[in-house]
N, C-alpha and C positions, 0 to 999 in steps of 0.2 A: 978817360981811360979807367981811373978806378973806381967810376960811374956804372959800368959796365962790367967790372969786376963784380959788384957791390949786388948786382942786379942777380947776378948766375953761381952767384953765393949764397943766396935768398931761394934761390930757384931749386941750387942741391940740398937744401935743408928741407924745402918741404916735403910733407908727406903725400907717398905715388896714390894714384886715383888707380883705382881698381876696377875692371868691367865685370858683368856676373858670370861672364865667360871667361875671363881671367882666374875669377875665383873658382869655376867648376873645376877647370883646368889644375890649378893648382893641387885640388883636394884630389881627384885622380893621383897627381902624381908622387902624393904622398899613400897613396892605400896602395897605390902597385908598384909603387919603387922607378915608373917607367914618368918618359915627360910625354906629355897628351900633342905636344907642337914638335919637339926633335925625334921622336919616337926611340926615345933612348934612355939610359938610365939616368938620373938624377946628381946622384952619389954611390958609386960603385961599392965605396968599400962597407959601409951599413946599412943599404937599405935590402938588401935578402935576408940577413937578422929582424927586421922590424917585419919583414914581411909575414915570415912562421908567426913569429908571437901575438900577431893578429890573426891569421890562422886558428892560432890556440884558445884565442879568446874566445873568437867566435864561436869553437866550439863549444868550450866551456857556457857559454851564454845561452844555449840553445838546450843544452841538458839540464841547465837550473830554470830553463822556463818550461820545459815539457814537466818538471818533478814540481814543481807550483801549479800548474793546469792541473797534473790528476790530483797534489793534493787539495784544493780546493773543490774538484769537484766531487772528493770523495765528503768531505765536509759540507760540501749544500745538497748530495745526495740522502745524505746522511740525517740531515735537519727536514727535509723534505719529506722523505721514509714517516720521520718521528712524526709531524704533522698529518702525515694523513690517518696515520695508524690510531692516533689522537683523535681524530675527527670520526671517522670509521665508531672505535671504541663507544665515543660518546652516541650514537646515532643507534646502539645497540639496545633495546627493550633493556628495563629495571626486572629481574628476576627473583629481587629479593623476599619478593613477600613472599613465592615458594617455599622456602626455609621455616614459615610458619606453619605450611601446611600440609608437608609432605613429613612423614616422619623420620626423623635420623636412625643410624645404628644402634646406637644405644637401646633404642626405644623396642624396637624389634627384636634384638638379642632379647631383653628384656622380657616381650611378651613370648616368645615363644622357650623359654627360659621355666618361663610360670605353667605353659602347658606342660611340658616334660614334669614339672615336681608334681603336678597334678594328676598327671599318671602314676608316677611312681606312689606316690601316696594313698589314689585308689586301688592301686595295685600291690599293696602292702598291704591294705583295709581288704582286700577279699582274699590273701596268703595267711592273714595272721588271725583276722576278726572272724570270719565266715566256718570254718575249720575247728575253731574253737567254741563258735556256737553250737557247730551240729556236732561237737564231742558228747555232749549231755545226752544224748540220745543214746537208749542202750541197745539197740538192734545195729550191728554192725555192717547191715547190707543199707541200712537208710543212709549211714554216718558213711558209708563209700559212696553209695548213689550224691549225696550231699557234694562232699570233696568233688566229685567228677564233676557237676555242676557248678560250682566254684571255680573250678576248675576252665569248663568252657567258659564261663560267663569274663572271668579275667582275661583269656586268650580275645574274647572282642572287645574287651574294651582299651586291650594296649594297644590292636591293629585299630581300629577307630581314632585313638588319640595319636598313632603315628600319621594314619592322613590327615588329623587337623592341621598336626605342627608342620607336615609334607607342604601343604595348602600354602598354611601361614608363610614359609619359610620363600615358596616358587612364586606367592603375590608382589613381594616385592621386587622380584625382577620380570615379570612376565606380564607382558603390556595387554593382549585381550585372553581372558580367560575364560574357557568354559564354566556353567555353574557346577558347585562341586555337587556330588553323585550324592543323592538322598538316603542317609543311612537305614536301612530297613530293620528291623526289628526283626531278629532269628531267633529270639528265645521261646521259647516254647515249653509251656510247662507238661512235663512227663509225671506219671504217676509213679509211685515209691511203693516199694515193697511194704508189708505191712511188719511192723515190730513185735518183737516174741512179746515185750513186757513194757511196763508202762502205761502210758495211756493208750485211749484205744486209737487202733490206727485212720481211722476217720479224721481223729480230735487231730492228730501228729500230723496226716497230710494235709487238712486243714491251716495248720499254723506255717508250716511249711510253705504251702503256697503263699499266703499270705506277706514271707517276709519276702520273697520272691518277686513277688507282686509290687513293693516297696521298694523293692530294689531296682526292677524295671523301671517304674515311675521316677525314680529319682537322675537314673541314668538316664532317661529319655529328657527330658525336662534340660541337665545338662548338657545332648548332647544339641536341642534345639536354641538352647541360648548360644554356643561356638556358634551355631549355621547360622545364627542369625548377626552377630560377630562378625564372621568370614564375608558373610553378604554386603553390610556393609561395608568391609573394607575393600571390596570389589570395587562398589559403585564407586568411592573416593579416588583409590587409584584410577577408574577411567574418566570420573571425571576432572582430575589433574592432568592427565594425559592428553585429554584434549583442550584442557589451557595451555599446556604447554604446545600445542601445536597452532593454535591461533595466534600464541605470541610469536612464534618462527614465522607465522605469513604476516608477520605487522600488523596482528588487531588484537584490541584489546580485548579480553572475556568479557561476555554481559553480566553487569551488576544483577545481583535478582533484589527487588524492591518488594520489601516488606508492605505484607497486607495488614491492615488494621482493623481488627474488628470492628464491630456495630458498637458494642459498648464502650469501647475504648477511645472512638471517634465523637461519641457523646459525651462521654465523660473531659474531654476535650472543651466542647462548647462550654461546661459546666463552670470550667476554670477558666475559661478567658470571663465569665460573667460574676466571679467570685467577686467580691467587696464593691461592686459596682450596683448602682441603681439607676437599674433602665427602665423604670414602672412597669407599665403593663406586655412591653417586650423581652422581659427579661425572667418572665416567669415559666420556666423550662419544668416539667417534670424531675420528681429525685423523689426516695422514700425516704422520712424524715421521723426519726427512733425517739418517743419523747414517750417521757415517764416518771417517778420518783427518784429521789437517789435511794440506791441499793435496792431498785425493784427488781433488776436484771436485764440490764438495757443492754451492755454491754456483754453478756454472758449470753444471749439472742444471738447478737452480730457475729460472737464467732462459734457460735453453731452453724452460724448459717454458712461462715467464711472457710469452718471446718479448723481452726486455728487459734491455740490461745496466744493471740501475738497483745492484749492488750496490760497494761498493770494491774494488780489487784491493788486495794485498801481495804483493812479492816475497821468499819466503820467512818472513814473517810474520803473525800471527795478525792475521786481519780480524775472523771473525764473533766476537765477544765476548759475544754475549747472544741468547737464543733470537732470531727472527726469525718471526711467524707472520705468515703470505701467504694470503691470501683471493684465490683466482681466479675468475671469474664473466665471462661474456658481456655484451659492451656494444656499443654502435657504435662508441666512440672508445676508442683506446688510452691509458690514463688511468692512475695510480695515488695514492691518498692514505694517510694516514697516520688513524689512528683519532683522535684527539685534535687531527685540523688543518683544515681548511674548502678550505686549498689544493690544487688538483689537477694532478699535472704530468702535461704530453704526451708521452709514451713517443716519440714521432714526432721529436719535436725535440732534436739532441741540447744545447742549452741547458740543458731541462730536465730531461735526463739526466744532466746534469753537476749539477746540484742537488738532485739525489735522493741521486746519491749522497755529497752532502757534509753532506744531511743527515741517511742514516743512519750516517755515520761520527760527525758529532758527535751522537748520540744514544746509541752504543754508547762513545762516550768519556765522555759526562754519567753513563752507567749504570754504571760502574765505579770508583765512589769509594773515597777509603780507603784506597788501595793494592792492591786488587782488578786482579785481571787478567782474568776472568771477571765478568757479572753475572746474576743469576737472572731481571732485569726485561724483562717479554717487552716487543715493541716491534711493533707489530701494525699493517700497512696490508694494504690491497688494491688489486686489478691487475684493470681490466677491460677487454676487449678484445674484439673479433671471434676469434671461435673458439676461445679459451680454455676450457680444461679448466675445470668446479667442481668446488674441492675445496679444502681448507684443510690447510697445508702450514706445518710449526714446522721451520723451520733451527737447529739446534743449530752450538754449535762445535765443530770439531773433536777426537777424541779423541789424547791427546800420547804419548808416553812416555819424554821426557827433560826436565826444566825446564830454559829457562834462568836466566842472573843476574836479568835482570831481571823474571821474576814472580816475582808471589806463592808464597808455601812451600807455600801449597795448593791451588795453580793443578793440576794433574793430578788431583788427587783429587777436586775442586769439578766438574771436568770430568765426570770419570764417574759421580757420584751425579746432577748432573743429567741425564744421557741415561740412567740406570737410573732414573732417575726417568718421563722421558715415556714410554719403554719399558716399562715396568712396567704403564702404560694396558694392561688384557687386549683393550681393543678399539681400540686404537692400530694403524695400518701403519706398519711399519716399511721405510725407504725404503734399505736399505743400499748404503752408494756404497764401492766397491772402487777404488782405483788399478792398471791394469791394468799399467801403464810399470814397476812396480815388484815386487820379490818378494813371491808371495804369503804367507810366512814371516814378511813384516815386519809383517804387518796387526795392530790392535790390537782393530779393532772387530769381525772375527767373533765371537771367541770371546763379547764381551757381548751380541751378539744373541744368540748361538744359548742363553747362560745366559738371558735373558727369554724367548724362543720356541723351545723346541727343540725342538719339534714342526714348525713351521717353518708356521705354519697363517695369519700374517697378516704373511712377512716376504720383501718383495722384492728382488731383490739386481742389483747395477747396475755395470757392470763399462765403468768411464769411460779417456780416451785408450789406446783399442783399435788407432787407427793407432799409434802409438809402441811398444807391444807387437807389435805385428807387424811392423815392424822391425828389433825388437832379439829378439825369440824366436825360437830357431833350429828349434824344436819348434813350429808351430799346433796340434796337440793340443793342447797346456797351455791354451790358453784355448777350447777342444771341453768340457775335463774344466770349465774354472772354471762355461764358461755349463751343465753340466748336472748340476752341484751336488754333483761326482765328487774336486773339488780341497780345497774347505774343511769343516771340519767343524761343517756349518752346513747347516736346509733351509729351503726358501724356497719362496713359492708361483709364482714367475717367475723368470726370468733373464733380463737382457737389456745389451746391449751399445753404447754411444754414443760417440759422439766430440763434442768441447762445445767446440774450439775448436784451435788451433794456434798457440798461444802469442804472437799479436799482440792487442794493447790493443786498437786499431782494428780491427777486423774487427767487420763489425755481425752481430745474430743471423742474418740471412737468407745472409749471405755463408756461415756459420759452418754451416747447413743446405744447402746447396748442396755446400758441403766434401764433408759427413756421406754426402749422399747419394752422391756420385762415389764416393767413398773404399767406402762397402759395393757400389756396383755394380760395380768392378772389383778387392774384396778376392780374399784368397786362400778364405777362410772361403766366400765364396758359390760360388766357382768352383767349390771339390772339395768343397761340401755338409756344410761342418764345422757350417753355423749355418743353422736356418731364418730364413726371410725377417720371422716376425713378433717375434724375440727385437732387433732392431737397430734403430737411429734413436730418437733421441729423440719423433719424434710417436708411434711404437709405443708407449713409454715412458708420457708423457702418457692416451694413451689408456686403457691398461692398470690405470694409478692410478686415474684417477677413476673408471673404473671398479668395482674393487674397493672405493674407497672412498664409494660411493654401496650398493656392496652390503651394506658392513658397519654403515652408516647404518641403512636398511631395516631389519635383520637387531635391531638393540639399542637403537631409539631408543624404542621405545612402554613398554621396557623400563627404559629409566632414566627414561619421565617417572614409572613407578610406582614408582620408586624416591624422586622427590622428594615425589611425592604422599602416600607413607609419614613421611618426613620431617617432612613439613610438620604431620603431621598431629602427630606423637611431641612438636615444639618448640612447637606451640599447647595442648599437654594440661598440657605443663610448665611454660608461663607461667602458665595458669588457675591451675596448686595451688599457684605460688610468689609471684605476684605478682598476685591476682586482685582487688584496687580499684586497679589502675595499666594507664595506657595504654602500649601496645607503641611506646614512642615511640626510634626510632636513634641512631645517637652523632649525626649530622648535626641533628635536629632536637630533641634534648638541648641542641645547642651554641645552637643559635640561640634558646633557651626562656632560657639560662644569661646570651646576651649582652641579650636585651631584659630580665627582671629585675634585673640589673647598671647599665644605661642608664638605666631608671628610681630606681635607685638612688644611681647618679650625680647626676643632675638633683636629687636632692633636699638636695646641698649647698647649694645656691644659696635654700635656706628656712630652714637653721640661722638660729636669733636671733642678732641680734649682739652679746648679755650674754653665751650658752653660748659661741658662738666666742674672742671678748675671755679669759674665762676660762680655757677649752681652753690659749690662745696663753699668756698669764701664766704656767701653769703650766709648758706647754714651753718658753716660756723663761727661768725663774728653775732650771729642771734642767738648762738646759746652759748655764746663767752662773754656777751658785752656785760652784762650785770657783773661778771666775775670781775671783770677787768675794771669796771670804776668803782662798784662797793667794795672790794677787796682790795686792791691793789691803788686804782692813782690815787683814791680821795682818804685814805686813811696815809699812803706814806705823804702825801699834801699837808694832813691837818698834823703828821708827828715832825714834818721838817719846818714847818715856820719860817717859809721864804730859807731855809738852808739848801742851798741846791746838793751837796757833797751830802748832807744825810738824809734827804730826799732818793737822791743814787742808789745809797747805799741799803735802805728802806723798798725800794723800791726792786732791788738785784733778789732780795730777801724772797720779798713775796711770789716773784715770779716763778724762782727756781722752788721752791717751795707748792707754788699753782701745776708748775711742770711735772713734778716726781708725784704731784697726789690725784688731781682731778682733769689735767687735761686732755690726756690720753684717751678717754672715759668721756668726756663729751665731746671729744672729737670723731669717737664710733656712733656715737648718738645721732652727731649731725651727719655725720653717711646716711645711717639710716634715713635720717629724714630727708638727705637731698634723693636718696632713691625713693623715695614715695613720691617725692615731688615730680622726680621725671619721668616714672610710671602714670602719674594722674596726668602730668601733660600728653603721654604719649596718646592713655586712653580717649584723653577731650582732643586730639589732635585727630583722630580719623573721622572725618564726617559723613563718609557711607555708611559706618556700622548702623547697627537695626539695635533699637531701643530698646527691645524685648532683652538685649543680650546684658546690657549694664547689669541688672543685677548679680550678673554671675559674675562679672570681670572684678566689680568691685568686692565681692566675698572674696574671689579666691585671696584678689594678690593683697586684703586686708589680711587671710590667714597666712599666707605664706610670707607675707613681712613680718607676723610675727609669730614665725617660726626661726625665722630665718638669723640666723646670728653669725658676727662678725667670725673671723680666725682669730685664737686666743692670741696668738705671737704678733700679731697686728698692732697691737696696744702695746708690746713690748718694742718693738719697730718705729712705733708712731713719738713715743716715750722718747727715743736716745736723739731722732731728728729735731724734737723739739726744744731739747736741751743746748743742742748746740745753736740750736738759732736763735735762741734766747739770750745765749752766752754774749751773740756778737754786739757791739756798739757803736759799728762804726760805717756811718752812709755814706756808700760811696758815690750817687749820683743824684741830680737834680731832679730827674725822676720818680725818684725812691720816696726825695727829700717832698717832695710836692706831695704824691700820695699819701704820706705819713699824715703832714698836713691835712688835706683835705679829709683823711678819716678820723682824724682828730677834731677839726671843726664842725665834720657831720654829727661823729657821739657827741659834742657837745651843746651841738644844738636841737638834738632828740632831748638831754637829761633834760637841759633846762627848759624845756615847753614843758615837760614831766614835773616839774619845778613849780613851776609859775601854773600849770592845774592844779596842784595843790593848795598852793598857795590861794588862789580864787576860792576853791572848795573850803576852803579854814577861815575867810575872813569875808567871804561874801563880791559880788560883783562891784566893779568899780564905779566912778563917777558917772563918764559915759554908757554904760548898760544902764544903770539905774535907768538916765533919763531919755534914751535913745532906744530902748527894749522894755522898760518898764519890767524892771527885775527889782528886787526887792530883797534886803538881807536879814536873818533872822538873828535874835536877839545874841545866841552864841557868836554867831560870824561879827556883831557890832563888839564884841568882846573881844575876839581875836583880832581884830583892826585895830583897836586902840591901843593892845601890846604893842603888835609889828610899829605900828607908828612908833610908841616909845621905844621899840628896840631900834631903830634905825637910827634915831637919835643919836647911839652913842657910836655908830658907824659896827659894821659885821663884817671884820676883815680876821676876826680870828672863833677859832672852831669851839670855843666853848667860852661859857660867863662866870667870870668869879662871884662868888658870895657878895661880895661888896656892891657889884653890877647889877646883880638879883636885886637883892634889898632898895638899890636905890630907884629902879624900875617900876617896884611894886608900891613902895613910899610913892611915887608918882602919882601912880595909876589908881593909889588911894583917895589923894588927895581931889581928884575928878571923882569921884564914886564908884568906881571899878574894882572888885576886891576879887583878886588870885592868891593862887598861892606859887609857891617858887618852881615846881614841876610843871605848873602848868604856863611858867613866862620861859621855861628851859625848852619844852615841846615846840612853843611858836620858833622861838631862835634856832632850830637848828634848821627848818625851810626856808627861811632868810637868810643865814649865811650859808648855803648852798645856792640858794640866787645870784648874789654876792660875787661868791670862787666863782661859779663857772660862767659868769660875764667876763671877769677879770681873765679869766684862762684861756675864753673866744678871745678876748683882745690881744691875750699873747700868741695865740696861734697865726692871727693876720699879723700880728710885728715879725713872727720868726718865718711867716711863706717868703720873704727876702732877706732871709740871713743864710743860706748856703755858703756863698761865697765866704764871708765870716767865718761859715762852720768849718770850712774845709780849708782853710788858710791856716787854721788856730788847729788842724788836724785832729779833728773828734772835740780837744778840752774846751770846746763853747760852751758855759755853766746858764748862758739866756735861754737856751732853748731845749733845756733838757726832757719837758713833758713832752717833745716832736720826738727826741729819741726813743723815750720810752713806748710810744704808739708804734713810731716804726719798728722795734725790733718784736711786737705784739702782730706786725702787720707781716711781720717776713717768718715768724713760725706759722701765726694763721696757712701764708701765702706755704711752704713748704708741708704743709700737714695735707694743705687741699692737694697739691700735686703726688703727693704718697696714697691717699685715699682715693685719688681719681687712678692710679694705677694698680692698686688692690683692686677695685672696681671691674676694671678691664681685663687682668688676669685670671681673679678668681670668681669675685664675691658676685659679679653677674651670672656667671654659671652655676654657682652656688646656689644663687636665687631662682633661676630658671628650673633647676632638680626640686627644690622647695615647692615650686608652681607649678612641677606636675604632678608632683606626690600629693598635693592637696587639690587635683582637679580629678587625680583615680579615685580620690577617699570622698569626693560630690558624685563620680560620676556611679558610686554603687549604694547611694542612697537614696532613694526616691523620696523620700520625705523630706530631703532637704532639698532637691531639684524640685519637686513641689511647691513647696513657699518660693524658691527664689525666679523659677518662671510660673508668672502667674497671669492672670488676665484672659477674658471672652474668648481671643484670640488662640491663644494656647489650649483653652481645655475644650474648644470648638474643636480644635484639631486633634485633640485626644480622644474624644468621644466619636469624632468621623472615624478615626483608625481601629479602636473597639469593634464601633459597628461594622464595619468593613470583614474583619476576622471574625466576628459573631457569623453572619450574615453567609462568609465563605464555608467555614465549618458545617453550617446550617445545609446549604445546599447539597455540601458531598455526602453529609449525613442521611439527608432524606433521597439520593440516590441509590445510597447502597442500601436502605431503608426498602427502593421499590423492586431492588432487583433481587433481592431476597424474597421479597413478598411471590 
């Protein structure tokens, strides 16, 4: 029975099983208050209360999620909006450069600001000027006819200047404009009554008209510069207007591409073949100015150029270095420098005055060294209205006496260069004579007439011809010079100028004005000594470019087959010399050299930091070991005398001591040198790189290693780690205790091989060399053997010999026949008892590799094995310096070094003379000389295009 109590006792405890239609059921009848199976209420008295408040809920729940949906979508409408508007925006054409080219407000108030005062101001000048001229008049019917003229003539020119500024003012808002209406000319001159008195009335209306007449002219002239003004600022605004309307349909305006003349395109080829010699392909036509110094070489060029842009000296050498002039047709009188962007105004003398200070300091930059001469040509052009083309090298004068202060080969440097340009077979030669002076004194006929003595492409120019005819009591003599009767020299012209009459200030045009009085009332033209086309400098001018366009014509199609031959000889030669390698120049070598190096660089910053730590320990334990056994163990050794306690103490001394003065200081040392070491592995570690590149890799990062320097506060850093680790004495593992050891055993058995060579070196080979190498000791070395024998004798267990020990040594070594003196038995002794210690010191390093235990039982005070402590605590500042400096490394001083190594790869890559020396080889200057010819050769061809379509 209580078995069955037991059982349905168990039964009412367990927990009911639930069906999922149990559980629906239930959850209904708790949301509707009703039961899903009795269809009735639940709990009558609370479940209509729970029922509202659910109600409420819900609807409370349905209002805070409709006010999260709109806010949310107002929030990604909103971020959406922005994004496109963003997208939109950017998709919109750059407008800015408009701002450069249309004109602002400013600019407009501005000009049309200037019209009005310009009215006003002529309109004052004929109220106040005009009125009181014709007061002086005493007929009072002229002085009214006057006024009343005055009068009109004012009333058109304020209506006239009101339609300019009308114009001016509606251009800027008024998109197509008719042209404005051609101002016609309504003045008319009326005849004046005649005056009672005075002059007579002919003379009065004469003068009259005339200022009339001046007055017209002046206004008309006037009013055709505004219309021509206006007109341009037409065409600008329409054709802004119609960029601005290309950019609305999404295209861009067409660039307009600058046309380059004939001369300018040659002058091109001229300087790609500067400093180069390409034999007989490289001889291009050019007129080539050669003369005496102070003949007027230079005072030719810029009559011809129209422009005093060059120095003067009085009495001394200006042109220092060729000078080549590109002339060419322009509108504006301009001149620039090949290598500058800046253009000076020949018009202005400002920048006249800057022309020529700057080719004074460029002819002073070109002659370094001590040079008085320089070979470096200096190459601008001159464009102008009416300008000759033609390309023109000013040489410097030729000398015939030095003085003190040039160069010793200042004369001779002189004439191989003009036998140089000379030498060109299709060169003109522009010979400039001093006419002022005896022809006897000339230096340069005779070197013309040695390069052309045929006389087929050499013109000769026979400068201050007023001052020769002055001073020559004969004008024949200069009949004979101009008809090639006087020198012995021919030439395909003659011609005669005058350049100037010896004032600074005189401008070219003054200086042509001269030129032309001076031959119009010479003696030469009177009595028919001289035709009329051999004189003046435009003759002159003319005459060159002439010829020098005909010798153009004549050799040009001529030397492009000249390069085209070439071209073709240096691509046959790279094929069979260098046929799996690209035709790659020193220039793009360099920059192949500097991004493999960079990459190179970059890859210190990945060395591990075990390899690094390591690298550092071993550099520097090689520039501290000397410190550490001549300084420090072997003198507190030789002052403790087996004393261990003032060994210690001797020994605490020197270290801290080592630490506060030199360690710091070779421990930046050995960074450096462990970073040279892992730049030189890095470089010998890529085996693809190309040979040609070494010598760049290695200049650079030899200069930028020593450039490169530590951080000052490193040393201060490196200083207080080291101190501390110095301080410690106390090993704490078997590890440590081992290493110590072993690097103790190691420096001891470097010194003493160190030892024992000397030792050999001082006394000669031993037993077995003698008779086993047949080595042989000389008389000294048999001297130093028989000390060292005596001094072992007495045993070398202490660092220095008493007096007593000397003397009884040398009594010895008398008594055999061996005579020293005391210095020279102290010299043997001290490489014997270094033999001695550092056996005896090896043998205590193997007794103390099993005394830890010992050591660390007796807690540090083991006095056996003190030289292990002093190595280890040598080995654990080393070990903490390398870990400081291998993290300096990492942080800074490889970045550091990498800014070093590119600053010293900008300052290679803009010299050519040093990228020259360091890529060098067949290879390299094959491919410099194909890329020349290649640009020679391109020039050449567009040249003699534009050459035929001209023609």
């Amino acid at each position: 029975m209580s078995r069955i109590l037991n059982h349905r006792m168990r039964a009412s405890l367990k927990k009911p099983s639930w069906s999922p239609i149990d559980k629906r059921a239930l959850a209904f009848s708790i949301y509707t208050g009703r039961s899903l199976l009795l269809h009735k209420p639940i709990a009558p008295s609370h479940i209509p209360r729970r029922k509202y408040g659910m109600l409420v809920a819900r609807a409370v729940r349905g209002m805070l999620k409709i006010r999260y949906l709109i806010l949310g979508g107002a929030v990604g409408g909103g971020m959406t909006l922005n994004k496109k508007y963003a997208e939109w925006r950017d998709g919109l054409p750059d407008m800015g450069w408009l701002n450069e080219l249309l004109p602002d407000n400013d600019q407009w108030d501005k000009f049309t600001t200037t019209l009005i005062s310009a009215k006003d101001r002529i309109g004052d000048q004929f109220q106040i000027g005009v009125p009181l001229t014709l007061s002086v008049t005493s007929d009072p019917r002229l002085r009214e006819a006057g006024v009343a003229r005055a009068t009109e003539l004012r009333e058109w020119l304020s209506q006239r200047y009101e339609d300019a500024v009308a114009a001016a003012a509606t251009n800027n808002t008024t998109s197509n404009m008719d042209p404005a209406p051609k101002i016609v000319n309504n003045l008319q001159s009326k005849p004046a009554p005649a005056p009672a008195s005075g002059r007579t009335p002919a003379e009065e209306s004469a003068a009259y008209e005339k200022r009339i007449r001046g007055l017209q002219e002046e206004v008309l002239s006037l009013q055709a510069r505004y219309q021509r003004e206006l007109q341009r600022l037409e065409q600008e605004n329409r054709e802004l207007r119609q960029q601005n309307l290309l950019l609305r349909q999404g295209r861009l305006p067409p660039t307009r591409k600058m046309k380059r003349s004939l001369i300018d395109m040659y002058s091109g080829v001229l300087d790609e073949l500067a400093g180069w010699e390409a034999g007989e392909a490289g001889r291009l036509p050019r007129v080539v100015v050669v003369g005496d110094q102070s003949a007027g070489k230079t005072s030719v060029l810029e009559m011809i150029a129209q422009a005093r842009m060059f120095p003067r000296g009085a009495g001394e050498m200006c042109t220092r270095a060729p000078v080549k002039v590109t002339l060419s047709e322009g509108p504006y009188h301009v001149a620039q420098f090949r290598d500058s962007s800046r253009e000076f105004d020949l018009n202005k003398e400002s920048d006249l005055a800057d022309l020529r200070k700057e080719v004074e300091m460029r002819m002073r930059n070109s002659v370094r060294g001590g040079r008085t001469v320089s070979s470096e040509v200096i190459a601008m052009s001159v464009r102008g209205p009416g300008l000759p083309r033609m390309v023109l090298v000013d040489l410097p004068g030729v000398i015939s006496t030095q003085t003190v202060d040039m160069a010793a080969d200042t004369r001779e440097a002189i004439k191989q260069m003009t036998k140089q340009y000379m030498g060109n077979p299709n060169a003109i030669i522009l010979c400039i004579q001093d006419g002022s002076v005896d022809a006897e004194r000339s230096n340069v006929t005779d070197l013309v007439a040695s390069c052309d003595p045929q006389g087929k492409r050499t013109i000769f120019v026979l400068t201050k011809v007023d001052l020769a005819e002055e001073n020559l009591a004969n004008p024949n003599r200069i009949r004979r010079i101009l008809e090639g009767k006087l020198f012995p020299m021919k030439a395909l012209g003659y011609y005669a100028v005058v350049t100037g009459r010896s004032r600074k200030d005189d401008s070219i045009q003054s200086i042509r004005e001269y030129e032309e009085r001076f031959f119009r009332s010479s003696k030469l033209f009177k009595e028919g000594l001289v035709a009329a086309a051999q004189v003046t400098t435009r003759n002159l001018a003319m005459g060159v470019a002439d010829c020098f366009w005909r010798m153009v014509r004549d050799t040009v199609e001529q030397q492009a087959d000249a390069f085209k031959a070439m071209r073709f000889n240096l691509e046959t030669e790279w094929k069979n010399t260098f046929p799996r390698q690209r035709e790659l120049d020193r220039d793009e070598l360099f920059e192949r050299a500097r991004a493999e190096l960079l990459d190179q660089s970059a890859e210190l910053s990945a060395v591990a930091a075990a390899a690094w730590e390591a690298r550092l320990h071993s550099a520097l334990w090689a520039s501290t070991a000397e410190r550490v056994f001549g300084g420090i163990y072997l003198p507190a050794a030789a002052h403790a005398h087996d004393d261990v306690d003032k060994f210690n103490t001797s020994v605490d001394i020197k270290l801290r001591e080592w630490a506060d003065s030199e360690l710091a200081r070779q421990s930046i040392e050995a960074g450096r040198e462990a970073l040279r070491e892992e730049f030189d592995e890095l470089l010998s570690r890529s085996a693809d790189t190309d040979a040609v590149y070494e010598p760049v890799k290695k200049a650079a990062v030899e200069e930028a290693l020593a450039r490169h320097q530590w951080e000052e506060r490193a040393q201060d850093v490196l200083r207080v780690l080291q101190v501390n680790a110095l301080q410690d004495r106390c090993v704490r593992s078997r590890a440590e205790w081992d290493a110590a050891v072993a690097l103790m055993d190691t420096a001891l058995r470097e010194r003493l091989g160190a030892v024992e060579a000397d030792l050999k070196a001082l006394t000669g080979p031993g037993f077995r060399d003698r008779w086993l190498r047949w080595q042989y000791t000389s008389e000294e070395q048999t001297r130093r053997a028989e000390v060292r024998g005596e001094l072992e004798k007495l045993g070398s267990n202490r660092p220095a010999l008493s007096y007593d020990e000397v003397v009884a040594v040398r009594d010895n070594l008398r008594r055999r026949g061996v005579e020293v003196d005391n210095e020279y038995i102290r010299e043997t002794w001290r490489p014997v008892y270094l033999r001695n210690f550092l056996q005896r010191a090896q043998a205590r390093a193997r007794d103390c590799k099993k005394s830890f235990y010992l050591y660390s039982q007796q807690n540090g005070q083991e006095k056996e094995c003190c030289e292990v402590v002093m190595f280890w605590r040598v080995q654990a500042a080393l070990r903490t310096t390398a870990n400081a400096l291998r993290q300096q490394i990492a942080n800074r001083e490889a970045a550091r070094l990498d800014r070093d190594l590119r600053e010293v790869l900008d300052e290679m890559s803009a010299d050519p003379e040093l990228k020259k020396k360091l890529l060098s080889g067949r290879r390299v200057e094959l491919a410099e000389e194909l890329k020349r010819v290649r640009q020679v050769q391109e020039k050449l061809e567009e040249f003699i295009e534009a050459l035929n379509k001209e023609k």
